[in-house]
Every structure is written in structure tokens, then in C-alpha cells.
N, C-alpha and C positions, 0 to 999 in steps of 0.2 A: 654601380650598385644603387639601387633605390628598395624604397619601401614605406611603409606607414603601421600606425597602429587602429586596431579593430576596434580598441576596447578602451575605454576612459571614466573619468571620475563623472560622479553625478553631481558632486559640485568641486569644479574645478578649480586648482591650483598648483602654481605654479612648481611648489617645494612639498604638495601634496603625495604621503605614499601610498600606493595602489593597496594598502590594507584596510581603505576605509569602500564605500559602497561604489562598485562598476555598474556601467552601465555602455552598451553597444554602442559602437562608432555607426552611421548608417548616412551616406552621402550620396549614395545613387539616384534617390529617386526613383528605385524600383520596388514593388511592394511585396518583391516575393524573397525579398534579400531579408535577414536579420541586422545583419552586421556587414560594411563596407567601407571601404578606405579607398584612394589613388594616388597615382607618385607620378610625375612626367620623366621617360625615357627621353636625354639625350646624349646624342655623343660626340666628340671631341672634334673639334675645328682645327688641329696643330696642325703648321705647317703648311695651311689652306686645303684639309682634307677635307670633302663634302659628306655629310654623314649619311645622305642617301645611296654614296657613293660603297662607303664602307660594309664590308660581309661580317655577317653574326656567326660566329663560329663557336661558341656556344652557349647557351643561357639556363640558369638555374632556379626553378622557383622554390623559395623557401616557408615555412611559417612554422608560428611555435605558440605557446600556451599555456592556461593552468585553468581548468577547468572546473574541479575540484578539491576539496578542501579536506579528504577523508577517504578511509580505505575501502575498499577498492575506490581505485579514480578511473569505470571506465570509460575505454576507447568509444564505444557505441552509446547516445545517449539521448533522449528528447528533450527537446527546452518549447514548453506554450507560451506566448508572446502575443495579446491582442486576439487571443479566442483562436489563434493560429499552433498546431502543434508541428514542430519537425525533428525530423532527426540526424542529429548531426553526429559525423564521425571525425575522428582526429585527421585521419587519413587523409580527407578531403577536402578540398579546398577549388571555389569558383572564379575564373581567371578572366576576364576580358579586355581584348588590347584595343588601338584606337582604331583598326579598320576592322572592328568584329560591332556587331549589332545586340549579342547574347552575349552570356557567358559560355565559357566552356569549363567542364568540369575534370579534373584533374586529381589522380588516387595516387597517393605515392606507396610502394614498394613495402611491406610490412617492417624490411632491414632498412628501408629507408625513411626515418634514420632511428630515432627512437621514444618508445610509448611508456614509460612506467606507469603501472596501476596502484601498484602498494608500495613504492619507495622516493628517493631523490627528489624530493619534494614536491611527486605529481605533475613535476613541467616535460611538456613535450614535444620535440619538434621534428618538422617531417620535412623532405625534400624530392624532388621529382624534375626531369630536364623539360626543358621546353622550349626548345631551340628552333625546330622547327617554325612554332607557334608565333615565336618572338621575329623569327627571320619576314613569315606573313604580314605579322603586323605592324613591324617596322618603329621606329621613333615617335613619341606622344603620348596618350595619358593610358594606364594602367591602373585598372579595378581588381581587388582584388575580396572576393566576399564570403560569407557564410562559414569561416572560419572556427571548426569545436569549442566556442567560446558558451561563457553562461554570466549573467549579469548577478549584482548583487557585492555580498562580502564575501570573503574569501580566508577569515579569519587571519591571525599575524602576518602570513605570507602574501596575501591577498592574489587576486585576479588578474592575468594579463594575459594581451593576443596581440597579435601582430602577423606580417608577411615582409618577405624582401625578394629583391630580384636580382641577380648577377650576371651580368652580360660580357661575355668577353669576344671584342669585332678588331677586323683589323681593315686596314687602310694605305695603300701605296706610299701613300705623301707622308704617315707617320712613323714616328720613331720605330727601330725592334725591340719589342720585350718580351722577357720572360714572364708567362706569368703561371701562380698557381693558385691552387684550389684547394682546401681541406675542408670537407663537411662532417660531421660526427657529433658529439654532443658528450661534453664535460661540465660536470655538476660541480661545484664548489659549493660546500655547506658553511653557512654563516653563524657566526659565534666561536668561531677558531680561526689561528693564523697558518696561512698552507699556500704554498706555492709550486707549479707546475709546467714542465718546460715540454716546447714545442719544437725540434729539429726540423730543418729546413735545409733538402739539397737538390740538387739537378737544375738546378738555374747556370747562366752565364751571362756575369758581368759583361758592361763593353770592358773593351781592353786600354780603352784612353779615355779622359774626359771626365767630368764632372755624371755622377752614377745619379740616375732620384731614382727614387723607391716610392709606390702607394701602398695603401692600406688599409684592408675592409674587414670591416667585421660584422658581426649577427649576434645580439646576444640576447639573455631574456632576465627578466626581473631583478635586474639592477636598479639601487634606486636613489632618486634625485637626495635627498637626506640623509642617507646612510652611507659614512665615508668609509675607507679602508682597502676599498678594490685597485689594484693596478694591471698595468699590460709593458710587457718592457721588451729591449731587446737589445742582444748580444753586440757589443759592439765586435768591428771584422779582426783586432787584436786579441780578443778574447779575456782580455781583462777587466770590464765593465759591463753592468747592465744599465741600461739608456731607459728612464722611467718616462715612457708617452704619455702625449693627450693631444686634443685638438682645440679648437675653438669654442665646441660644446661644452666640454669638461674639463676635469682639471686630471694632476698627475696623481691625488689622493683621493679621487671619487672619478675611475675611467669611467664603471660601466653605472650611469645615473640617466639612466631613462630619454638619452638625448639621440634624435633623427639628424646626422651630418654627414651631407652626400653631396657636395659639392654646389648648393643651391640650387638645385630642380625643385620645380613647383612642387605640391602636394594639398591633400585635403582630406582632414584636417591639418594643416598647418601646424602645432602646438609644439611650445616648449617640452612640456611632462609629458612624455609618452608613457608613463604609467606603465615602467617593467619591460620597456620594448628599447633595444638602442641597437642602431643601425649607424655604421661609421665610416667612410670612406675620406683619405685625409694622406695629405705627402709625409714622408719621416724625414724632417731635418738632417740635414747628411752633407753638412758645412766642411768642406774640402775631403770628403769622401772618410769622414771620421767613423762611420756604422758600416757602410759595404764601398765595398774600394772598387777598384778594376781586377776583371780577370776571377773573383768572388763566383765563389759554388755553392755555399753553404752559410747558413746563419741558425741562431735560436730565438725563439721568442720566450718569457715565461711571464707567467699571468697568478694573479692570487688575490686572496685577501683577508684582512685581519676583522672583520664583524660582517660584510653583507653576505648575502646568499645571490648567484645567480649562474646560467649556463651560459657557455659558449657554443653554439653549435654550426657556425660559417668563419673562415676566415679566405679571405683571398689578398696574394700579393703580386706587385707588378714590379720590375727591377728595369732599367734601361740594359738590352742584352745585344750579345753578340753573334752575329752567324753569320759564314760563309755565307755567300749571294751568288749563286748564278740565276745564268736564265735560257731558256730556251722558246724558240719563236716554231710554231711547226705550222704550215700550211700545204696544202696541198696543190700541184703544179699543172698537171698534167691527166686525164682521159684518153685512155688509149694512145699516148702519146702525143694527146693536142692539146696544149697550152691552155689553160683556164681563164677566160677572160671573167668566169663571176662569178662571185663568191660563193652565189648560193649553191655548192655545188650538188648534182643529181649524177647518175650512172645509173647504166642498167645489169642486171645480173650476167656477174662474167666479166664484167666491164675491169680494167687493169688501171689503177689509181698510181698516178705518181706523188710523193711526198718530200718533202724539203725543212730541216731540223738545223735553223741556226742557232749557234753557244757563245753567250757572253759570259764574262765575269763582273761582276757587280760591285764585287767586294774588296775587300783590303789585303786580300793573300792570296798565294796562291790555292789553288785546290788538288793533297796529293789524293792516291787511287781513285781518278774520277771515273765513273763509270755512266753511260746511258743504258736505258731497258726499257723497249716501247712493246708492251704486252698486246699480243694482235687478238684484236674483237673476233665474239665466236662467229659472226655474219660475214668474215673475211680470210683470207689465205694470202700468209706470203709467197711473192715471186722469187720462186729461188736464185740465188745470183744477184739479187739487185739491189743489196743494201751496201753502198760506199763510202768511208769515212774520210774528209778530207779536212786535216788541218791546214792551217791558215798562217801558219809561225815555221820558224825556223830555231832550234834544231828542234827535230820531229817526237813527240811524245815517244814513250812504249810504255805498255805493249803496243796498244795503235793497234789491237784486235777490233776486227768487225765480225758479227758472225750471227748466226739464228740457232738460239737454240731451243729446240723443240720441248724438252724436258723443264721449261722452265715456265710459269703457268699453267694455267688451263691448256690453249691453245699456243704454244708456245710463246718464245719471243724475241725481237730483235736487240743484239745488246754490240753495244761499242766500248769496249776494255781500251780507255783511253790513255791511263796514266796520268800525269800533271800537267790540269790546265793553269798555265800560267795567270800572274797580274799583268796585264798590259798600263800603259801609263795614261790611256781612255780608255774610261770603263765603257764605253760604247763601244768597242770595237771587235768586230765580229771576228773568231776566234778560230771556228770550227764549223764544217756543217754535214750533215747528215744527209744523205737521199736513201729514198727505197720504195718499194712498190707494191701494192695490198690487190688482191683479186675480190672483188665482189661477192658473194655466196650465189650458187646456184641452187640450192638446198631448198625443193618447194616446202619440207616441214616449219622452216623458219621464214618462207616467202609470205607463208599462207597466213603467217601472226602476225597482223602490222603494227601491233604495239612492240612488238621485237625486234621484226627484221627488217624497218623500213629505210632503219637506218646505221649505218657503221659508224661507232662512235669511238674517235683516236686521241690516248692520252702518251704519256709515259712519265718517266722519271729518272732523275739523276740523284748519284751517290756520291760521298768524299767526304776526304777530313781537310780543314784547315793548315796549310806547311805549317804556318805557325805554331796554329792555339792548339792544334788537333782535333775542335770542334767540329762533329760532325757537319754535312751540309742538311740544307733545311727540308732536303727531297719533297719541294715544292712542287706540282704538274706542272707541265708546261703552260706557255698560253699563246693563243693565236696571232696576238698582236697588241695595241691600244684602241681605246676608243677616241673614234676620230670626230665624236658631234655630240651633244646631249649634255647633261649636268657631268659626266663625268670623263670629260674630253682627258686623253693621258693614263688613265686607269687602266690596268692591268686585263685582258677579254682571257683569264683564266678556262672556261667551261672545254669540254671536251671538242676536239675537231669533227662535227658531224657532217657524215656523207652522206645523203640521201641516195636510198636504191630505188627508183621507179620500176616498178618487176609486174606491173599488171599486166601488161600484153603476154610475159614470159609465165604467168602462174595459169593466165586464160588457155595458154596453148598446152602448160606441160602438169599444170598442176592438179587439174579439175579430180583428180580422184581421190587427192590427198585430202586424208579427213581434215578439220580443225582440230577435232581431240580427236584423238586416238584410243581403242581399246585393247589393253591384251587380259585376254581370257585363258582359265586356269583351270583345270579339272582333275586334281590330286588332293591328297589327303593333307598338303602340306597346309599352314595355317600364315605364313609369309610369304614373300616374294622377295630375294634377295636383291637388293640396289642395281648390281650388275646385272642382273639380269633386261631391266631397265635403262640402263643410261647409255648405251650405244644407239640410242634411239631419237638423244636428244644433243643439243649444241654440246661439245666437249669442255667437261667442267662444270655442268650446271649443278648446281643444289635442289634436294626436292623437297618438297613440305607437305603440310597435311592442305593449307588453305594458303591464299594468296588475298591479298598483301600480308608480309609475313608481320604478324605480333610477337613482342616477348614468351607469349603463351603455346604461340606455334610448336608443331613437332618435326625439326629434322629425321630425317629419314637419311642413313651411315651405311655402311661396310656391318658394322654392329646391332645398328637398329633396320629391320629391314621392314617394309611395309606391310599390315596388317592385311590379311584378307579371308572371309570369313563365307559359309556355302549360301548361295542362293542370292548376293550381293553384289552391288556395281557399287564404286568407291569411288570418285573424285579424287585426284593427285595435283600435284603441281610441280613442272621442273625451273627452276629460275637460272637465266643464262649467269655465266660469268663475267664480272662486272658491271651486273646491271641491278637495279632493285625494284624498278617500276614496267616490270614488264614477266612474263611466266609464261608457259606452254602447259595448259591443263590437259588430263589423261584421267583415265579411270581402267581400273581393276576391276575384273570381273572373275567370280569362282560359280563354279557351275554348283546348282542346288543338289539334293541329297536327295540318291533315289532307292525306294526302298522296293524291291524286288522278292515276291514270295513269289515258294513252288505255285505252279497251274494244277490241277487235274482236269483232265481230258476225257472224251467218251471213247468206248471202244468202236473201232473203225473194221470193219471185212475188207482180211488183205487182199481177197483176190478183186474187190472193187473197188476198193477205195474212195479216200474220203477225208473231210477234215476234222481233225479231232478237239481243234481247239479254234474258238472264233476269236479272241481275243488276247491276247498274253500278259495285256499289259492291265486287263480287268480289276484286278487285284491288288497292283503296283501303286506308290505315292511318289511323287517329286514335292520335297518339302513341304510333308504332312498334306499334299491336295492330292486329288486323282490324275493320275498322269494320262494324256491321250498324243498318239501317234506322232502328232507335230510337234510337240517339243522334244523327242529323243531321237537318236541312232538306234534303231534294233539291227541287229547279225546272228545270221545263225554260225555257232559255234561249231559242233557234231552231233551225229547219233550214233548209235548201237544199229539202224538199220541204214542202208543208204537211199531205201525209198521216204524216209521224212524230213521232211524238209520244213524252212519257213518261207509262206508266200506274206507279207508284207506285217501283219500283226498275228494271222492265221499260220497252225500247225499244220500242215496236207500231208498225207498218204499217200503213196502212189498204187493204184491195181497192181496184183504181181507180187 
């Protein structure tokens, strides 16, 4: 957890409260920033883990505020600053990590988390993920700017701003924990005594051993002089609450305006963060006296007896326990020839052989263990060839192997093992898995090479602990270790990808196969129902309005079925199953509106005959324009005589 404050005193001190004159924090050195602060991202070396080593699995940016001092407080608002005017919303907030050159800007969610205008003392705090973000940019200094702040007073309550950032990564070489997350925002009003408890469960202690527990918090306008505030928690007998603090603060003034994040740099630096306090901090847990072994559940509760301030972040981390296996899957074999390289290629049609070895890692055994390796839409299993062969004596049951097709998308391969035992080396190989996948021959999916160029193989295992009955951590598998580089030993998690080289096969068989495809529609209906659609596309796939999908995006259901409207081509999208960077676009077509009046015609002499009408369609519109010959079908229906006919737009007579 890191973070700083945006916003400080215009003459500073130490035991100073933020009800006297604010003024913007601004360290960037950019001129288009108001307000700006940084914090250095790093992460833990336990156990000789390398932090370039370690995956971000997920990170949370947060910020909070008091803007104004009066009713309405709002959300939207300009502040001029140096003949400069902007406008700034709560909402928003400008983010940039250390391999970014800009910022980027970032809206949170209107539920996320919350704005009052007219009550709770006008503080407000927003939150938004950015995991992604954080994964790109990796370890190092974090800006974070332009923050809905306003300089100045802010009357008794006075002014404050801030950010934080919560990352939660993990790493082969460290410990397992449990951790959690609560964002929300709880107002405590100062000048009364009030206390309020936080229930905490679905964690799992280890089950031996000395437990440590961390502890983060996020809070806003608490202050360095105003004592009365606490943060406590249950001990694991349920007899006592344990009154915290850290090295910033005490246990009669938690939340006083203090940045404690384990000593990562920052800038500014300061004591008084002026109504910002950000806390990350171990809880004392001297022979497992707060959370024990084998522990699910705890409470915290928080209060206080004169200051005012919110909570709106807590996150905690417990030393936990889980089943451990592991699985190793590589693939062996091409048409039956041994794979000398890793990099592996086939061609469409081509017959992949597969290899799924099973450890146990862990302290127990694992009962109902099950494998399920979900087959990609770019590939088909070979019926018949998936074998399961333990490795021990006496033999599991069930000890089913089987494919079942109804299970996924595209079906899947599952092995109903029964209990994989503890061996007395957790290295040692247990169990293994063969089976064999077919190529796609499918020029629809040959022809997308962001889709089909490549068959990408995961799966996953299930179970509970003999013991603890703790589930397992239905981890993916992984290919193997890294045998070179900064992270020699580390886990090569990613998906096992087959490359299909299919160009000579799409040159020969595919050349007619469009890239999009269109189905065209000439009914009065105003949808197109899903089904009608998706036998068209890899089995399973999702479709949406656009590609790449946004929160804003519109699936398209059984329920919801695709718009289509006369006279319009629509753009679609089908996304395969299990993929999210890749789509098969399409488009909708309904045929325009044609609006058809009676003709009159000239009288014609039956016995010579003749044409009575030069045109039919003279009179006719296709979507409000003059319609001519080549954009319709004409047919002639009947007549009352059978010498009138239609010769191609013309009515003819026949002599006679």
C-alpha cells in the first residue's frame, strides 16, 4: 500500500490542523498539473523473491477529499489558479507510473465508492482498479494528480486530499496468504462517542506455526491534535478488543493525519499530512494471542470519542493455508513425432500429443481430486486418447478418465481421480495424464490470425484437503520453470500455446472465405435472435456490440437479441471462448423499405399489341429515394389475361 497527500498547510506544521489555510501539493514539474504528489512502489524480497519476478494480481487506486465547506458540495466544479481555469470532478483522478511518460486518466464508477453533496461532512472518496496499469508499469515512482481538491479554508472542518494504491502480487519463493479487501466509506461524526464493528471471514489460517497478520488502511481527515479516535481488534478467544497503533500514531489518536507504509520513498515526504492517513503495519500476535491457527473469522471495530473522520479502504493479509498441487503440461508429440522444440508449430489437421504431470506440494492429502482441461475452440479432441495413469499403489477411485462434451464451450477432458495422496517427497511425480488435440481445420477461424493462429492449452484441478477440507487453490497449470534470466525457478504459469501455421492450407482452401461475413435480412422483424447467429462461429463464443469489450459494452443473449433496423449494415462481434484479445467481426444487414404504388398504364390493341407500361418501378421509393432496376428483384405475380406479362421493368401485351 502506498500513497501521499495532494493538499497541505500554507504554513506548515507539524501538529498543525488542516482547519487553517490549504494550499496544493504540486511536485511534478508539469505545468498542466494543479495538484500532485508520488509514493515509490516496492515489493517484498521474502525468502529471496525477486520483485520483477512477482505477478500483480490486483491493484486498486484510491483518492478522497473535502472540497467544500457548504451546501451543495458539488461533484463538478472549476478552480482558476495563475489565470489558468479547470475543471475538476471528484470522479477523476490523473495516474502515472514509472514506465509511462503522461498521465493517464482514470473515472471511477459513480457507485464507486461515494460523493455526498449536502451531508457527512462533504468528504468523498472514489476508487477504480488498475491492475492492468499497474502490471505495465511495474515497481517505481507513482504520480498521482489533479485530484477535486480547492485551496484555501475550509472552515472547522477544513480541507484535505489525498490518493493511495493497493497492490496485491504474489510470488513462488513467498509465504501463502490470505488476503482481503474492503472498500466503502464510513463517516464517523466528531463530537460524540460511537463505535463500529467490522466482521471479517473466509480467510484460512496456516494450521501450525506462528500466524503474522498485516494491516492497511485508507482514511481521511483525521487529525494530528485531535485525540479520541481508535481501530481495534477482536482477539481469536473473543474475549477482548486489542486497541492498535503503529509507529506513526498512538492507540488514543489512530487516525492523525500520519503516511506509514513500510518506508517507501515519497514526495512530499511530511509528517502532517493534513487529514490524509494511509497505514500499512504488522498486528502484534505474540504467540498467536489475536489470530491462532486454523482461524476463519475475526472483528475489527473502530470509533471515537471527539474527532471526525472516514474510513473508506482497509485491506488485510493473514499467513494462510491451502492445498498445493501442481501440474506440469507439455506437449510431446506431432503426428506422432517426438518434439525436439519447444517452440511448437502444426499445420491444420495436424494431431498434437499432450503430457499432464501431478504433484502434491502440500501437507495433506487431496480428497475428491479432479482434473478438467477445457479444449480451445481452434482444436478437437481425439476420441480415445486421453489415459490416466497413477503412479502409486493402491490405485485411486474412481480413476475415471473421460471427455465430456457437455461440459464447456467446446467440451472437456476431465479425470475423476479420487485421492491424490502426500508422498513423503513433495517432488515426486504422482500421476500423469496423456491425450491428443486435432488442429482446427475451420477456414473461418484460419482466416483471423489474431484467433486462430494459435491453440492456446490450460486446465485445472479441484479438491479438498483430507485434513482441513480446505478447498484446493484451482491454480492453472504451468509449463514448467524458468531455466535462465532474473527469474531462474519461477513458476512459466501462461497458457501452453501451439502455433498453427495454416497459410499454404487457407491459400489452397480458403480464398473464398470472407474475413467478415454478412447475413442479410428482409423481414419485418426488427432483431435477429443469437441462434440464429452462432452456429456460424467457434462453439461458445460471446458476441457484442464492439470489440475490445468495455464495461459499457452490450452483450447480445438468448434474451437480448441483435438490433437490426431497414436500410442498415451493423458491425458485430463474436469473441471465442476463453479468449479476450481476439473477436470474429460480422455485420447485419436488413434490406431497405420499399414503397410500391399502383402504375396506370395506356390502353394497348389486343389484336396488336403492345406495351402498356414502360416502367413499374417509375413511381416506387426504396428508403424515401427513387428506386431503379438494379437494386431490386421484380416478378411477375399473375394476370386476369395470360397475354400480359412483365418483360424486365415493362408491362407487354401480347397480339391476340
Amino acid at each position: 500500500m502506498i500513497g501521499n497527500t495532494n493538499l497541505t498547510l500554507v504554513n506548515y506544521g507539524d501538529n498543525n490542523g488542516n482547519n487553517n489555510q490549504m494550499q496544493y501539493v504540486d511536485i511534478d514539474g508539469d505545468s498542466n498539473t494543479f495538484n500532485s504528489s508520488s509514493a515509490n512502489l516496492t515489493l517484498s524480497l521474502e525468502n529471496g523473491a525477486v520483485p520483477s519476478c512477482s505477478n500483480i494480481v490486483y491493484a486498486g487506486l484510491y483518492w478522497t477529499g473535502r472540497s467544500s465547506d457548504s451546501n451543495p458540495s458539488n461533484n463538478v466544479f472549476t478552480v482558476t489558479k495563475n489565470n489558468v481555469t479547470k475543471t475538476f470532478n471528484k470522479r477523476v483522478i490523473s495516474l502515472k507510473g514509472p514506465q509511462s511518460a503522461t498521465y493517464t486518466q482514470f473515472t471511477a464508477a459513480p457507485t464507486d465508492i461515494y460523493y455526498p453533496t449536502t451531508n457527512d461532512g462533504f468528504m468523498y472518496s472514489a476508487q477504480v482498479e488498475v491492475t492492468d496499469y499497474v502490471r505495465a508499469n511495474g515497481v517505481g515512482n507513482y504520480f498521482a494528480a489533479d485530484i477535486a481538491l480547492v485551496e484555501g479554508s475550509g472552515g472547522g472542518t477544513g480541507y484535505y486530499g489525498g490518493w493511495g494504491l493497493i497492490v496485491v502480487y504474489e510470488n513462488s519463493k513467498m509465504k501463502w496468504r490470505d488476503v482481503t479487501i474492503f472498500d466503502g466509506h464510513s463517516y464517523v461524526a466528531g463530537g460524540v462517542t460511537a463505535d463500529f464493528e467490522i466482521p471479517v471471514s473466509g480467510f484460512n489460517t496456516a494450521q501450525a506455526g506462528a500466524i503474522n497478520m498485516k494491516l492497511g488502511l485508507m482514511a481521511g481527515e483525521g487529525d494530528r491534535n485531535i485525540a479520541g479516535d481508535f481501530f481495534q481488534i477482536r482477539n481469536y478467544t473473543d474475549t477482548n478488543w486489542i486497541t492498535l497503533n503503529h509507529a506513526g500514531n498512538s492507540t488514543t489518536n489512530f487516525f492523525n493525519s500520519s503516511i506509514f507504509t513500510g518506508g517507501n520513498t515519497r514526495n512530499p515526504n511530511l509528517l502532517n499530512n493534513t487529514g490524509l492517513d494511509i497505514s500499512m503495519f504488522n498486528i502484534p500476535n505474540n504467540g498467536n494471542s489475536i489470530i491462532t491457527n486454523g482461524q476463519t473469522s475475526t472483528k475489527f471495530r473502530y470509533g471515537t470519542t471527539q474527532d471526525t473522520f472516514i474510513i473508506f479502504g482497509i485491506a488485510m493479509s493473514v499467513d494462510a493455508y491451502v492445498p498445493d498441487d501442481e501440474g506440469v503440461l507439455v506437449a510431446t508429440a506431432i503426428n506422432n513425432v517426438p518434439i525436439t522444440n519447444p517452440t511448437y508449430t502444426t499445420l491444420p489437421g495436424d494431431e498434437v500429443s499432450f503430457n499432464l504431470g501431478v504433484k502434491n506440494l502440500g501437507t495433506e492429502a487431496i480428497n475428491n481430486y479432479k482434473i478438467v482441461i477445457p479444449i480451445p475452440f481452434n482444436a478437437t479432441y481425439v476420441p480415445g486418447s486421453a489415459v490416466g495413469t497413477p503412479l502409486f499403489s493402491p490405485l485411486p477411485t474412481p480413476n475415471n478418465v473421460f471427455f465430456d462434451a457437455t461440459l464447456g464451450a467446446t467440451g472437456s477432458i476431465v479425470w475423476d481421480f479420487g485421492t491424490l495422496p502426500l508422498p513423503a517427497n513433495p517432488d515426486t511425480l504422482l500421476a500423469t495424464l496423456t491425450f491428443k488435440l486435432k488442429t482446427t481445420t475451420d477456414c473461418a477461424i484460419l482466416r483471423n490470425l489474431a484467433c486462430g493462429d494459435k491453440v492456446n492449452l490450460n486446465g485445472y484441478t479441484y479438491g479438498f484437503g483430507a485434513v482441513t477440507n480446505i478447498p484446493v487453490a484451482s491454480s492453472p497449470f504451468i509449463q514448467g520453470y524458468q531455466q535462465n534470466g532474473n527469474c531462474i525457478g519461477e513458476p512459466i504459469p501462461q497458457p501452453l500455446a501451439i502455433k498453427i501455421n495454416g497459410t499454404d492450407y487457407v491459400n489452397q482452401n480458403c480464398l473464398n472465405q470472407p474475413l467478415v461475413r454478412n447475413f442479410s435480412y428482409c423481414t419485418s422483424s426488427t432483431t435477429v435472435a443469437v441462434s440464429e447467429i452462432a452456429s456460424n462461429f467457434p462453439l461458445g463464443s460471446t458476441f457484442y456490440n464492439e470489440f475490445p469489450i468495455t464495461p459499457t459494452s452490450i452483450q447480445y443473449t438468448a434474451t437480448t437479441p441483435f438490433p437490426i433496423s431497414s436500410g442498415t449494415t451493423t458491425t458485430f462481434h463474436a469473441i471465442p471462448p476463453f479468449t479476450t484479445n481476439c473477436s470474429f467481426p460480422f455485420t447485419l444487414t436488413k434490406c431497405g423499405v420499399i414503397v410500391a404504388n399502383n402504375d396506370t398504364g395506356v390502353s394497348v390493341n389486343g389484336f396488336t399489341g403492345g406495351t402498356s407500361f414502360t416502367n413499374v418501378l417509375v413511381n416506387d421509393t426504396l428508403n424515401g429515394n427513387p428506386v431503379v432496376a438494379s437494386q431490386v428483384n421484380t416478378t411477375f405475380v399473375s394476370s386476369t389475361n395470360p397475354g400480359v406479362t412483365l418483360s424486365g421493368t415493362n408491362v407487354v401485351v401480347a397480339p391476340g
